[in-house]
mmCIF file as Biopython writes it, N, C-alpha, C and O atoms, coordinates in Angstrom:
data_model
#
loop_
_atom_site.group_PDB
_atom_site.id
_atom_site.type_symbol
_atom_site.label_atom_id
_atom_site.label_alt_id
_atom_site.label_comp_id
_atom_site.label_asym_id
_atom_site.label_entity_id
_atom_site.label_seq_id
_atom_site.pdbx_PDB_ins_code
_atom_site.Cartn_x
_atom_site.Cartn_y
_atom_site.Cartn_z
_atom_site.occupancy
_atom_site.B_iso_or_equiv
_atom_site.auth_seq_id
_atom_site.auth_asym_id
_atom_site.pdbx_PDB_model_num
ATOM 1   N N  . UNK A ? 1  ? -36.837  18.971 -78.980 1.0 0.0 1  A 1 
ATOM 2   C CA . UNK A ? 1  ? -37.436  20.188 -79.466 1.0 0.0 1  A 1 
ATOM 3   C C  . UNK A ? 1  ? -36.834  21.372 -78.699 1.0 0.0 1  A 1 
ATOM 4   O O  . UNK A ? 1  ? -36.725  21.417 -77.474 1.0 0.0 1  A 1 
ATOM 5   N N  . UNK A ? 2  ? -36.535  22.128 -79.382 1.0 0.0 2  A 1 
ATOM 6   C CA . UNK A ? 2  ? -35.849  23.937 -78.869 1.0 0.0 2  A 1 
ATOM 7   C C  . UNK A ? 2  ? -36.787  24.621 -78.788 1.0 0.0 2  A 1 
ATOM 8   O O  . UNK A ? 2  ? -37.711  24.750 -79.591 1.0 0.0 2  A 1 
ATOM 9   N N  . UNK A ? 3  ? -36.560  25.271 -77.489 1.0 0.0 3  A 1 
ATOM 10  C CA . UNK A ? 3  ? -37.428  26.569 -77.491 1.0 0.0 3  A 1 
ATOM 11  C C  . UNK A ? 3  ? -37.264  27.567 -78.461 1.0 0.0 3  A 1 
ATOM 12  O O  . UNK A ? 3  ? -38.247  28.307 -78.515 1.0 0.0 3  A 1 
ATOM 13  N N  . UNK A ? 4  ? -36.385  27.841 -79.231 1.0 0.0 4  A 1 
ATOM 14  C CA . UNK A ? 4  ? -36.212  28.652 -80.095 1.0 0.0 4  A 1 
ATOM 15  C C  . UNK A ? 4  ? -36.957  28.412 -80.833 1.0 0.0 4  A 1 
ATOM 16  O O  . UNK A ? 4  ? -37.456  29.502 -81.113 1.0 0.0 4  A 1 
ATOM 17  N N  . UNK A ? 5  ? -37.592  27.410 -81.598 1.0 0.0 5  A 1 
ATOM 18  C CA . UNK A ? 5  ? -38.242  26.691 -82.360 1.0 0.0 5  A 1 
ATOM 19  C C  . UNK A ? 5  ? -39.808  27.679 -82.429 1.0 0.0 5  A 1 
ATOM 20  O O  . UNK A ? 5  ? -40.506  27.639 -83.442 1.0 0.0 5  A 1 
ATOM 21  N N  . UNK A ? 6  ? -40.230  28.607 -81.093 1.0 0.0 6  A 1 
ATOM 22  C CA . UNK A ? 6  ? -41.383  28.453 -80.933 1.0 0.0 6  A 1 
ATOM 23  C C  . UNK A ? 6  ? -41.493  30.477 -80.784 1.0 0.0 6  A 1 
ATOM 24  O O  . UNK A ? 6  ? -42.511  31.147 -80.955 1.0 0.0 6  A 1 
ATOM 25  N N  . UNK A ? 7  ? -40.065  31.001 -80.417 1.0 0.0 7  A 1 
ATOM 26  C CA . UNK A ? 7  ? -40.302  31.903 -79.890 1.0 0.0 7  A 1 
ATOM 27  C C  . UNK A ? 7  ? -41.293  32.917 -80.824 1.0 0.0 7  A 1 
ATOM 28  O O  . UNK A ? 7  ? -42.124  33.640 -80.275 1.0 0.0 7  A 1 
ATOM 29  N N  . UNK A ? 8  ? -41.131  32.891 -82.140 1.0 0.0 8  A 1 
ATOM 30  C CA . UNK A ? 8  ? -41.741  33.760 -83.086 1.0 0.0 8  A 1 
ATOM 31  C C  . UNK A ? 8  ? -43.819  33.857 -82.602 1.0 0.0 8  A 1 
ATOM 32  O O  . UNK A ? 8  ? -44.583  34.817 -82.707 1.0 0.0 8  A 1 
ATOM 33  N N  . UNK A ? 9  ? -44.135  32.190 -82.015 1.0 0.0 9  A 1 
ATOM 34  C CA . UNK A ? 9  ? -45.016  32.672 -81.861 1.0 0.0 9  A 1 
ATOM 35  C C  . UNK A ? 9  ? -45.854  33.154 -80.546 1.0 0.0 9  A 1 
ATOM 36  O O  . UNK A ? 9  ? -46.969  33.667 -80.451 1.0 0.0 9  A 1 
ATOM 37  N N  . UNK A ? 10 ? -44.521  32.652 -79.208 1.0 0.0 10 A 1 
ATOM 38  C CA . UNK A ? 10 ? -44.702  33.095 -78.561 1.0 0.0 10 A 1 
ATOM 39  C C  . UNK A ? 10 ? -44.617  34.777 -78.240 1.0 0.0 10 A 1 
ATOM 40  O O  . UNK A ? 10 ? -45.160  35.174 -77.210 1.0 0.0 10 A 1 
ATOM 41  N N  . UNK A ? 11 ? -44.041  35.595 -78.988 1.0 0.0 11 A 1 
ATOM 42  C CA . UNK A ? 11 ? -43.660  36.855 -78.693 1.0 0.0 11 A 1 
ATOM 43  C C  . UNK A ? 11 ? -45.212  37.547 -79.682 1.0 0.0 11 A 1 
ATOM 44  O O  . UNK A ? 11 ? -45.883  38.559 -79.478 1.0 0.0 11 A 1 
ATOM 45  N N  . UNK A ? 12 ? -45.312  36.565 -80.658 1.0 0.0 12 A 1 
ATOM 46  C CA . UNK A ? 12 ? -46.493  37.339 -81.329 1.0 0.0 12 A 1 
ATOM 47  C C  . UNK A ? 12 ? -47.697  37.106 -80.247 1.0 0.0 12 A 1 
ATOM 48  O O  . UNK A ? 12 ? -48.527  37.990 -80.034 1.0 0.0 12 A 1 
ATOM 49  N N  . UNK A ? 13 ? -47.718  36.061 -79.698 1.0 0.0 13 A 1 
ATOM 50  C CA . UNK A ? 13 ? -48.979  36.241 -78.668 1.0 0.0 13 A 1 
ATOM 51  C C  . UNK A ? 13 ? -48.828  36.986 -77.345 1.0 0.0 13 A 1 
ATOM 52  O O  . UNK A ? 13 ? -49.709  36.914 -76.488 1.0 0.0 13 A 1 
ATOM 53  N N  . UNK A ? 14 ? -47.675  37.727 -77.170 1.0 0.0 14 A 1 
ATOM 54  C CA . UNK A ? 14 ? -47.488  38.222 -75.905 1.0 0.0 14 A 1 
ATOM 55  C C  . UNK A ? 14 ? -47.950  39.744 -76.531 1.0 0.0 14 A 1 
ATOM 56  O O  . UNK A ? 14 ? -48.501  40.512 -75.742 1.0 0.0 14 A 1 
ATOM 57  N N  . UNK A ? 15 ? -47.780  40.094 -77.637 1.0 0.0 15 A 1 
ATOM 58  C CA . UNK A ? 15 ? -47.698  41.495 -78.318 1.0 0.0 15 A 1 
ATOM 59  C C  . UNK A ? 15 ? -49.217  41.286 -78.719 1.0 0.0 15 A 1 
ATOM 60  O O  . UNK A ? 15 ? -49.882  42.312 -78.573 1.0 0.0 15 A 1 
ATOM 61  N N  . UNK A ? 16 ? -49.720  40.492 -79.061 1.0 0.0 16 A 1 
ATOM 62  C CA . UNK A ? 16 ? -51.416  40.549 -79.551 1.0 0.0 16 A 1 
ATOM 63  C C  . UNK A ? 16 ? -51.769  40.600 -78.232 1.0 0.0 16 A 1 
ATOM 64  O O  . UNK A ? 16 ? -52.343  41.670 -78.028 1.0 0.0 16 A 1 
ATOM 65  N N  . UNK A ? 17 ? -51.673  39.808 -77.054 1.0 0.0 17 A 1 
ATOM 66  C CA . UNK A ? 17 ? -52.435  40.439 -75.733 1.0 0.0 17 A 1 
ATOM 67  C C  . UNK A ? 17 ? -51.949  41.505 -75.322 1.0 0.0 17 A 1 
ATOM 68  O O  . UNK A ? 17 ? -52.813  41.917 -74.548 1.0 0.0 17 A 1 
ATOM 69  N N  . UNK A ? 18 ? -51.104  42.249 -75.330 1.0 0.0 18 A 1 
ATOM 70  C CA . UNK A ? 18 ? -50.543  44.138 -75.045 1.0 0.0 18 A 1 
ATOM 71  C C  . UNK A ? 18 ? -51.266  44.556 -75.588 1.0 0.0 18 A 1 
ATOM 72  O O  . UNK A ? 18 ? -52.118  45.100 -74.886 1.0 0.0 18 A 1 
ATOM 73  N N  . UNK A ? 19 ? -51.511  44.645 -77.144 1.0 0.0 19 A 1 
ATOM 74  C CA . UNK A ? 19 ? -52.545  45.371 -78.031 1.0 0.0 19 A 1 
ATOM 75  C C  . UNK A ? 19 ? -54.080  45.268 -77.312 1.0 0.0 19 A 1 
ATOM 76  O O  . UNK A ? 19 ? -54.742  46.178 -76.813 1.0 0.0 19 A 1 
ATOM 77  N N  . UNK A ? 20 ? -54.436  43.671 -77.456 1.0 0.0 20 A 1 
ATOM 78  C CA . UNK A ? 20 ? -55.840  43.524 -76.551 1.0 0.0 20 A 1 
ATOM 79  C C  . UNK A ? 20 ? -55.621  44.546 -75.596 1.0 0.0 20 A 1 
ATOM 80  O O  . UNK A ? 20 ? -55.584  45.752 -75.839 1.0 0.0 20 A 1 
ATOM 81  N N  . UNK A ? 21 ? -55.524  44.174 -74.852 1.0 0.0 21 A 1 
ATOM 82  C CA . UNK A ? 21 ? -55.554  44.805 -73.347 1.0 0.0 21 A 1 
ATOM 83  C C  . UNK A ? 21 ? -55.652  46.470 -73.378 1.0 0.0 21 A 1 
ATOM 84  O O  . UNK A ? 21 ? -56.508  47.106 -72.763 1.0 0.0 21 A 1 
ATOM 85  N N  . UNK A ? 22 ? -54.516  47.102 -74.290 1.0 0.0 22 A 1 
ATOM 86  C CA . UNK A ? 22 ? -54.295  48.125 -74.228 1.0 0.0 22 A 1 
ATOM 87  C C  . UNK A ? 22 ? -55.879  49.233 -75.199 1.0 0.0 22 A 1 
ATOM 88  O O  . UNK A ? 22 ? -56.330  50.367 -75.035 1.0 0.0 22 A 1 
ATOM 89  N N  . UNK A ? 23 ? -56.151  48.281 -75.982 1.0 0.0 23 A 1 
ATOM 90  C CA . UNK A ? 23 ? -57.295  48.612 -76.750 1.0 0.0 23 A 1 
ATOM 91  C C  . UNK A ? 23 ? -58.273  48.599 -76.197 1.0 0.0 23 A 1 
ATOM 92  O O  . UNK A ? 23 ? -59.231  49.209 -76.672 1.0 0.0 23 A 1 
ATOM 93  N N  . UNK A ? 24 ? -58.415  47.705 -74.660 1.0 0.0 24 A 1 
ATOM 94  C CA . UNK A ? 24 ? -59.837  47.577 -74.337 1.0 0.0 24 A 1 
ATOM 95  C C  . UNK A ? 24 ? -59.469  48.648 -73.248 1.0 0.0 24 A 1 
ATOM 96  O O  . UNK A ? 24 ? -60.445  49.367 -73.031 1.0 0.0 24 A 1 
ATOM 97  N N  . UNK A ? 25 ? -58.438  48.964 -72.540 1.0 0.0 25 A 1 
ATOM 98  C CA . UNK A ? 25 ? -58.233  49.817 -71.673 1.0 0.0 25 A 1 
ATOM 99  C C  . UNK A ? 25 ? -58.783  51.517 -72.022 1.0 0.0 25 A 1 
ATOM 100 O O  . UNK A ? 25 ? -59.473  52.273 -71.337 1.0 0.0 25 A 1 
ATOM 101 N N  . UNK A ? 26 ? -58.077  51.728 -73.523 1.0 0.0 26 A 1 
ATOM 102 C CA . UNK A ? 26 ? -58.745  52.571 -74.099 1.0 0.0 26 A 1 
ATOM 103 C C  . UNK A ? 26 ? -59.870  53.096 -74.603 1.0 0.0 26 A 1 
ATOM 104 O O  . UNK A ? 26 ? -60.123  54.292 -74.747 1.0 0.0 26 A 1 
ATOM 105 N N  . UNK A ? 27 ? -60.986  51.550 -75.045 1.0 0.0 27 A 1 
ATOM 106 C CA . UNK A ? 27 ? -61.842  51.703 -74.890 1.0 0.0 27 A 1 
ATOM 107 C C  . UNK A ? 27 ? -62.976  52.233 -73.457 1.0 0.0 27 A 1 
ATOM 108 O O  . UNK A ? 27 ? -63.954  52.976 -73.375 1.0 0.0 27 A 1 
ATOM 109 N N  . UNK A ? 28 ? -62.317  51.514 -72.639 1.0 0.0 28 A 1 
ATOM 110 C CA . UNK A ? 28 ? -63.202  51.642 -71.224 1.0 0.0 28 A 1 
ATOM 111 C C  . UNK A ? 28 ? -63.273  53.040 -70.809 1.0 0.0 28 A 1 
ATOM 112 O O  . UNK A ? 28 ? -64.236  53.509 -70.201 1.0 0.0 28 A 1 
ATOM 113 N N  . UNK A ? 29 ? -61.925  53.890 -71.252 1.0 0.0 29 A 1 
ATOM 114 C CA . UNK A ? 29 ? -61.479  55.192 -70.620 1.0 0.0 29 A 1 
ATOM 115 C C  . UNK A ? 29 ? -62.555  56.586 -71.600 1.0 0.0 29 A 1 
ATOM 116 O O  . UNK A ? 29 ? -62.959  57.668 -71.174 1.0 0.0 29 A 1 
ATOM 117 N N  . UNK A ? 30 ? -62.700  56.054 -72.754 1.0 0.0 30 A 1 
ATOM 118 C CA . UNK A ? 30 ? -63.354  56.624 -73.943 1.0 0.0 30 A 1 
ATOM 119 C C  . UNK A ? 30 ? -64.680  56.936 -73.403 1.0 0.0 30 A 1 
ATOM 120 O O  . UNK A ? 30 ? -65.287  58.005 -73.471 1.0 0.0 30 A 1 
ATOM 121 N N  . UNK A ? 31 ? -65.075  55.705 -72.790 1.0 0.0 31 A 1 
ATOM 122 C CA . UNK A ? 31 ? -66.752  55.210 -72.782 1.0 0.0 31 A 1 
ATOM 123 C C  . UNK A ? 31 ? -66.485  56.398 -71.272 1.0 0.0 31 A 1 
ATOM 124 O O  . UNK A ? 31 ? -67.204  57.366 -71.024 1.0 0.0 31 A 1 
ATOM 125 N N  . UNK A ? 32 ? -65.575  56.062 -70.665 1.0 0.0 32 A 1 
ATOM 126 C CA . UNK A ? 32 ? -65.880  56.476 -69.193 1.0 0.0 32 A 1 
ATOM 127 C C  . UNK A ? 32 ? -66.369  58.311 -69.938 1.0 0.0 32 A 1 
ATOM 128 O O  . UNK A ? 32 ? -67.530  58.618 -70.210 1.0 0.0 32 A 1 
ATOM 129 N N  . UNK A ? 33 ? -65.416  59.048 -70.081 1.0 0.0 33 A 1 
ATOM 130 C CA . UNK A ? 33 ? -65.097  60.129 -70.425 1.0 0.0 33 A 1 
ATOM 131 C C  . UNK A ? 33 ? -66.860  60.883 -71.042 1.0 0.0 33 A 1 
ATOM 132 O O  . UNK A ? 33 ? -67.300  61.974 -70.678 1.0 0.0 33 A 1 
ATOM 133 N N  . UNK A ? 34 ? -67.468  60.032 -71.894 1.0 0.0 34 A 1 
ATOM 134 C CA . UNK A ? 34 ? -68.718  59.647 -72.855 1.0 0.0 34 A 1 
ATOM 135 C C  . UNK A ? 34 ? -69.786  60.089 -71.475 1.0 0.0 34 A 1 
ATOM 136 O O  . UNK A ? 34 ? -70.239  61.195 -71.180 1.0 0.0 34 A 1 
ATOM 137 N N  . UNK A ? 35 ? -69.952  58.835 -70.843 1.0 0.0 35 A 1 
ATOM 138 C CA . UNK A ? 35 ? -71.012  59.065 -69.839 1.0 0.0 35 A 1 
ATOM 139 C C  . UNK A ? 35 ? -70.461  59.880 -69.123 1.0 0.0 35 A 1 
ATOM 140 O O  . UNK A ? 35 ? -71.383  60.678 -68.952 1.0 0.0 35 A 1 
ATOM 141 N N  . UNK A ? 36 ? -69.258  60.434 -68.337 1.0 0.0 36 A 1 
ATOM 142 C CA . UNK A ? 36 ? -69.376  61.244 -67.457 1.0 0.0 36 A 1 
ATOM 143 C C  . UNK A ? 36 ? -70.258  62.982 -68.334 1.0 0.0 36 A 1 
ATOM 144 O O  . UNK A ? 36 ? -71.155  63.660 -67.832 1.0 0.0 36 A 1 
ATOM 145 N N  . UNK A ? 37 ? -69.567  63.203 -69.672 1.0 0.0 37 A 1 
ATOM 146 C CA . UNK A ? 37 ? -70.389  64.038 -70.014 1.0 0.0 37 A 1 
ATOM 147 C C  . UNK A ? 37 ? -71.976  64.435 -70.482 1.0 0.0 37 A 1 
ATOM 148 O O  . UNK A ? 37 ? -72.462  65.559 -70.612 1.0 0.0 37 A 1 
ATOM 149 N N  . UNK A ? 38 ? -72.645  63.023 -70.698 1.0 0.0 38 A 1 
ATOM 150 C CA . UNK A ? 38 ? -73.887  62.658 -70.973 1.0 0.0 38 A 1 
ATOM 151 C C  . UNK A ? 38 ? -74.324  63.114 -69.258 1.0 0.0 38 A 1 
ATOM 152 O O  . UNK A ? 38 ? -75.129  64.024 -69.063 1.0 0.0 38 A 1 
ATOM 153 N N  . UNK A ? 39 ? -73.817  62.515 -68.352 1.0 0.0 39 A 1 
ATOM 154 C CA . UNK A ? 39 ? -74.738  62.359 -67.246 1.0 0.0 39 A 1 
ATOM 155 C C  . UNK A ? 39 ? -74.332  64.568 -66.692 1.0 0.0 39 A 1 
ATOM 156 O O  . UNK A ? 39 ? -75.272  65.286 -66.354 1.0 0.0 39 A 1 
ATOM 157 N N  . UNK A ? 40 ? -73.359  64.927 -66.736 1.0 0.0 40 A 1 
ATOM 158 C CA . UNK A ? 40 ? -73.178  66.338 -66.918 1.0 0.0 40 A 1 
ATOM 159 C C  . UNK A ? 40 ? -73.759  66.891 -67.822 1.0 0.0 40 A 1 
ATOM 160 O O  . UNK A ? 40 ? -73.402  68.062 -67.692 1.0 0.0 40 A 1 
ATOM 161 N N  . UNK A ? 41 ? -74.479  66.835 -68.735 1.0 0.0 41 A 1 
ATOM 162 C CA . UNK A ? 41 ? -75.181  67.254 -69.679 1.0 0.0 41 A 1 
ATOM 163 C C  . UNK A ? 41 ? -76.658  66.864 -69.259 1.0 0.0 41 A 1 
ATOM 164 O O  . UNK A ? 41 ? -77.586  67.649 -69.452 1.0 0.0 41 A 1 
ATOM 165 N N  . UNK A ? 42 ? -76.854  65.516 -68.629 1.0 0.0 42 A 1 
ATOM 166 C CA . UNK A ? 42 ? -78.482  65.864 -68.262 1.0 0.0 42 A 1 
ATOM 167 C C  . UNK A ? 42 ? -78.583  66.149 -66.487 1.0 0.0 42 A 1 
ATOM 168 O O  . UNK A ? 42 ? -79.575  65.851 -65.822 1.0 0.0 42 A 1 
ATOM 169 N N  . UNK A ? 43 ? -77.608  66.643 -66.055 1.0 0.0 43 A 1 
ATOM 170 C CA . UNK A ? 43 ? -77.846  67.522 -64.620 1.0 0.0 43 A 1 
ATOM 171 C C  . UNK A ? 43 ? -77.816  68.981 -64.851 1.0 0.0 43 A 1 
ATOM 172 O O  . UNK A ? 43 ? -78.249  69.836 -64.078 1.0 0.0 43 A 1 
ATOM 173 N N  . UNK A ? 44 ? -77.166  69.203 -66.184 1.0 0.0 44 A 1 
ATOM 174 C CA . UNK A ? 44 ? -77.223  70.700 -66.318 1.0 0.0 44 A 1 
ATOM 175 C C  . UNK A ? 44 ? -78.542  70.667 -66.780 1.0 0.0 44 A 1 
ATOM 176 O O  . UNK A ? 44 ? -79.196  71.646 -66.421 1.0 0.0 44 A 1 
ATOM 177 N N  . UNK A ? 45 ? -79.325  69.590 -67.681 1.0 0.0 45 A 1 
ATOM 178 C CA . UNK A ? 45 ? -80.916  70.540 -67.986 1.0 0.0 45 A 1 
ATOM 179 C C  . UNK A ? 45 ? -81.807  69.764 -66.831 1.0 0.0 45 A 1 
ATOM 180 O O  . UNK A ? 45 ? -82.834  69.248 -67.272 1.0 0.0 45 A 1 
ATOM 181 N N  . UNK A ? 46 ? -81.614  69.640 -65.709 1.0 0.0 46 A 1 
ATOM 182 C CA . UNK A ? 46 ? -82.072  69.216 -64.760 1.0 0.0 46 A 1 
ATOM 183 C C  . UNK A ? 46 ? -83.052  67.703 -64.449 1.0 0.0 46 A 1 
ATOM 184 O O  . UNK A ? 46 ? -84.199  67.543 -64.031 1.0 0.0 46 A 1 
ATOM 185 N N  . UNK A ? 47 ? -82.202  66.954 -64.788 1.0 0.0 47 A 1 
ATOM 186 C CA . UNK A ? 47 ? -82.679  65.538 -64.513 1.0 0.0 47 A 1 
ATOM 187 C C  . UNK A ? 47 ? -82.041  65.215 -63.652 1.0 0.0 47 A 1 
ATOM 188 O O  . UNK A ? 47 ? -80.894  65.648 -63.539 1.0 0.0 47 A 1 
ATOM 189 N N  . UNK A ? 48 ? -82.539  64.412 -62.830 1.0 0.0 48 A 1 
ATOM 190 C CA . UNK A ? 48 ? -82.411  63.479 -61.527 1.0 0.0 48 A 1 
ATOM 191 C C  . UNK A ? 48 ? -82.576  62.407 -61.199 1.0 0.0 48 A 1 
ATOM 192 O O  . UNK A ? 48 ? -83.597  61.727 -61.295 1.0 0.0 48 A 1 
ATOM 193 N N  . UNK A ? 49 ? -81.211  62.054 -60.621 1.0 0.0 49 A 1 
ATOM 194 C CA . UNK A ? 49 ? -81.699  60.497 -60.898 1.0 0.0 49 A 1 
ATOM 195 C C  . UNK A ? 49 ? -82.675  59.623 -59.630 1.0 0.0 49 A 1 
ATOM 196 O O  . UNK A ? 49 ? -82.875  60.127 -58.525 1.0 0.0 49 A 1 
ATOM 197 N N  . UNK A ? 50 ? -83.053  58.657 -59.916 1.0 0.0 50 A 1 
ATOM 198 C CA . UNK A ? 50 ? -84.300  58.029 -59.378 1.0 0.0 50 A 1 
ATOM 199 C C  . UNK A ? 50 ? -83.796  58.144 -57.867 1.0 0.0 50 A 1 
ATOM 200 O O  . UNK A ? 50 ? -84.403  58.816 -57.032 1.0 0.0 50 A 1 
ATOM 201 N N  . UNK A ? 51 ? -82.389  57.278 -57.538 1.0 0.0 51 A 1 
ATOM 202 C CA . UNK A ? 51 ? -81.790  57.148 -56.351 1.0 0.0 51 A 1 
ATOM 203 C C  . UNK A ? 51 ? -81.607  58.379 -55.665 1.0 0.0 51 A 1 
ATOM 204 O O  . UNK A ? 51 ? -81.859  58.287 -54.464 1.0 0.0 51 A 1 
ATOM 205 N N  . UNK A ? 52 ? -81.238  59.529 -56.063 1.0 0.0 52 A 1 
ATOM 206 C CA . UNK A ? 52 ? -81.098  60.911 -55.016 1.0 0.0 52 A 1 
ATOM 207 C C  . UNK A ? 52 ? -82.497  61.068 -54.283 1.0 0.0 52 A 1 
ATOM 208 O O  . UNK A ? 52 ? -83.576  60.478 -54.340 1.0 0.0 52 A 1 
ATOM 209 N N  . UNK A ? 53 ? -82.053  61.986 -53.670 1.0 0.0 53 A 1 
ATOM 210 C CA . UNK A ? 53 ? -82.815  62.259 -52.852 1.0 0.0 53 A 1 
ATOM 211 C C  . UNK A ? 53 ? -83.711  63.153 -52.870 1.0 0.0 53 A 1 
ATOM 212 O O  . UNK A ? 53 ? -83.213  64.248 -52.612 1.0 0.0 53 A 1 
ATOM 213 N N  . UNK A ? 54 ? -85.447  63.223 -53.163 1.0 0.0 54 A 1 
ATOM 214 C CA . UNK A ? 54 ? -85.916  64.070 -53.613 1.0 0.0 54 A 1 
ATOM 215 C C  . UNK A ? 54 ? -86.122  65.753 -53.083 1.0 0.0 54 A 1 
ATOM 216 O O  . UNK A ? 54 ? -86.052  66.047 -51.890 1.0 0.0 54 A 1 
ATOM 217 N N  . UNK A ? 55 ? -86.371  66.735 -54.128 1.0 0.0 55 A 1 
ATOM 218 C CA . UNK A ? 55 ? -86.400  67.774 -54.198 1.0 0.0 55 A 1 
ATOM 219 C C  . UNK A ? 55 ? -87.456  68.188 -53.170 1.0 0.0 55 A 1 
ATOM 220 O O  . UNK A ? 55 ? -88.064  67.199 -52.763 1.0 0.0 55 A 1 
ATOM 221 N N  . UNK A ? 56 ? -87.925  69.500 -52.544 1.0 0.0 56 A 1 
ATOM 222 C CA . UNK A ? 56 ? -89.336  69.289 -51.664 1.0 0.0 56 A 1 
ATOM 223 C C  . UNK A ? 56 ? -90.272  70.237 -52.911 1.0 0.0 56 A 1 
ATOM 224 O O  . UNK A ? 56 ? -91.472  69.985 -53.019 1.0 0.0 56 A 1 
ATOM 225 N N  . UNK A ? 57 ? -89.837  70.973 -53.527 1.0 0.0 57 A 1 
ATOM 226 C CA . UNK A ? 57 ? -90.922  71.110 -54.459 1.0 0.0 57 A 1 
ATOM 227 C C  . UNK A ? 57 ? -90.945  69.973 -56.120 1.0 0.0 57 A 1 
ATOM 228 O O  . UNK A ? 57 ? -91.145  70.223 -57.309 1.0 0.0 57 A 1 
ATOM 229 N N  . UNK A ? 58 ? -90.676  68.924 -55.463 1.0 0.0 58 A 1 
ATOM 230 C CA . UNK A ? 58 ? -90.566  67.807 -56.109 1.0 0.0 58 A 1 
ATOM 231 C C  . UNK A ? 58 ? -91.840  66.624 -55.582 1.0 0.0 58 A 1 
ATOM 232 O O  . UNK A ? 58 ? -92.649  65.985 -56.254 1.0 0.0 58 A 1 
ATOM 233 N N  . UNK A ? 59 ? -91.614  66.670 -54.221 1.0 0.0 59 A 1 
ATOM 234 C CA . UNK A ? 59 ? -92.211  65.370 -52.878 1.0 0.0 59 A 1 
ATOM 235 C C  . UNK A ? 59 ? -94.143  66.042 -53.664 1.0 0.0 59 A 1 
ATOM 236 O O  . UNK A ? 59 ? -94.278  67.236 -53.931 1.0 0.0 59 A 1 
ATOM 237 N N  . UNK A ? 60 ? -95.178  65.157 -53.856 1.0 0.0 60 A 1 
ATOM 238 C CA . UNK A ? 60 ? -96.219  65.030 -54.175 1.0 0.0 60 A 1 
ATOM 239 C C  . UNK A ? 60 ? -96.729  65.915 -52.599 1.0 0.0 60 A 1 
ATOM 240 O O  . UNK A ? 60 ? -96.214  65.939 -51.482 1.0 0.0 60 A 1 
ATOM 241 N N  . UNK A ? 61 ? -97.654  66.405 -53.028 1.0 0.0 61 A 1 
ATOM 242 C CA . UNK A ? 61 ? -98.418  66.826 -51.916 1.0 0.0 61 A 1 
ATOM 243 C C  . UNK A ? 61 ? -99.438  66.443 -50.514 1.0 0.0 61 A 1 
ATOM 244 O O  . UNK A ? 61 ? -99.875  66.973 -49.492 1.0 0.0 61 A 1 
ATOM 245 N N  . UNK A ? 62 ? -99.460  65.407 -51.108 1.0 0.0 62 A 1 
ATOM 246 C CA . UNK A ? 62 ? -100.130 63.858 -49.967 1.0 0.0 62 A 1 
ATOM 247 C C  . UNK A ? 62 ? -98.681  63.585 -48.695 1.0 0.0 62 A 1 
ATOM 248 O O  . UNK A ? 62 ? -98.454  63.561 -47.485 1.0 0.0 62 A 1 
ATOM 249 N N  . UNK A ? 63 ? -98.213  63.471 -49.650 1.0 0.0 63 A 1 
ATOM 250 C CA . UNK A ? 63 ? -96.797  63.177 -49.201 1.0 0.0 63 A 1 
ATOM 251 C C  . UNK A ? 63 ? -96.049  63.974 -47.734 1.0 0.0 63 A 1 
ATOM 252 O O  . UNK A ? 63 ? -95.651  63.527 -46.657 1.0 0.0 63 A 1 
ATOM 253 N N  . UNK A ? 64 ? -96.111  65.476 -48.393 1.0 0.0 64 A 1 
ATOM 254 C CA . UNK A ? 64 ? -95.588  66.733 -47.790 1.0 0.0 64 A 1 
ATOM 255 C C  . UNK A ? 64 ? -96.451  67.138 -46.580 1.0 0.0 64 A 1 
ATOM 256 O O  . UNK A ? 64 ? -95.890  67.416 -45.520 1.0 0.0 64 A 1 
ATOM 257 N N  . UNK A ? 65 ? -97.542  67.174 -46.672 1.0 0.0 65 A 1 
ATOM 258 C CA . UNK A ? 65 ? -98.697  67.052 -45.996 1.0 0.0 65 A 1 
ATOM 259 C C  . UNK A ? 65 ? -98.569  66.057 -44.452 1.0 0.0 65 A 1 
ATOM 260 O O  . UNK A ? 65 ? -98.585  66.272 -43.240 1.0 0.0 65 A 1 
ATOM 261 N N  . UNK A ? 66 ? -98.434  64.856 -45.402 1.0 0.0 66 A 1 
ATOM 262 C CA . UNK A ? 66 ? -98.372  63.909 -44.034 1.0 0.0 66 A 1 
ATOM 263 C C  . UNK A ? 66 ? -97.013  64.012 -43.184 1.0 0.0 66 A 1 
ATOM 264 O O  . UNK A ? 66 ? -96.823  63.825 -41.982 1.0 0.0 66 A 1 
ATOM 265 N N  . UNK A ? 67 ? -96.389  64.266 -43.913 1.0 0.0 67 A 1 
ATOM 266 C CA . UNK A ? 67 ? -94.753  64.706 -43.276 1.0 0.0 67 A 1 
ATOM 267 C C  . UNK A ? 67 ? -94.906  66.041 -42.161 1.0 0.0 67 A 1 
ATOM 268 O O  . UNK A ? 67 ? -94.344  66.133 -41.069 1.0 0.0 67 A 1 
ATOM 269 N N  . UNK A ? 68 ? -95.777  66.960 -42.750 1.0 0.0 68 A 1 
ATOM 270 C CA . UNK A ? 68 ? -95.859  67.851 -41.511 1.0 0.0 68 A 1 
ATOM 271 C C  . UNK A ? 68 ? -96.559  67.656 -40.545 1.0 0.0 68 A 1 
ATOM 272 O O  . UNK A ? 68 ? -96.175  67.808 -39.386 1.0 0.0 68 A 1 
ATOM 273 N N  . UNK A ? 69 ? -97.907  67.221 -40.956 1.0 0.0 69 A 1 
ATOM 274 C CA . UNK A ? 69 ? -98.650  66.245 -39.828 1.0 0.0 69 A 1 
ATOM 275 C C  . UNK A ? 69 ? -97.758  65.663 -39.219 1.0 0.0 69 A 1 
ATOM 276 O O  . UNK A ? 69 ? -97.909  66.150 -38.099 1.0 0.0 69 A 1 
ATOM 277 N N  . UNK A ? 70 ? -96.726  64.798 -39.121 1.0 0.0 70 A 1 
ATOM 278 C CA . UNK A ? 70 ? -96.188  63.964 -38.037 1.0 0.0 70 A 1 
ATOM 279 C C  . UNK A ? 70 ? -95.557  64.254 -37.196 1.0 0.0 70 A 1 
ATOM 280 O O  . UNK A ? 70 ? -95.197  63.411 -36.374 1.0 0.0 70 A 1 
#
């Protein structure tokens, strides 16, 4: 058996994974682009996310209270 025999479908599967790859690359970059402006769009109308660090006219008043107490 010749390798020649085979190349047609080896080159088609080397060119269908370039396409894959290159399609999902593009996808990922799309999505990135997506949320970076979603999450810029809800800091401009002022949402925050859970993990930062809170605001002090944010902190509950029990809270603020005992903080100066200490």
């Amino acid at each position: 058996m010749e390798a020649t025999n085979h190349v047609g479908f080896i080159a088609a599967a080397y060119i269908a994974a370039i396409v894959m790859i290159g399609a999902l690359s593009a996808w990922v970059m799309l999505d990135y682009h997506a949320q970076r402006r979603a999450l810029t769009d809800l800091d401009k109308r002022g949402v925050t996310r859970r993990s930062g660090t809170a605001r002090p006219e944010a902190t509950p008043p029990a809270k603020q209270t005992a903080k100066e107490e200490a």
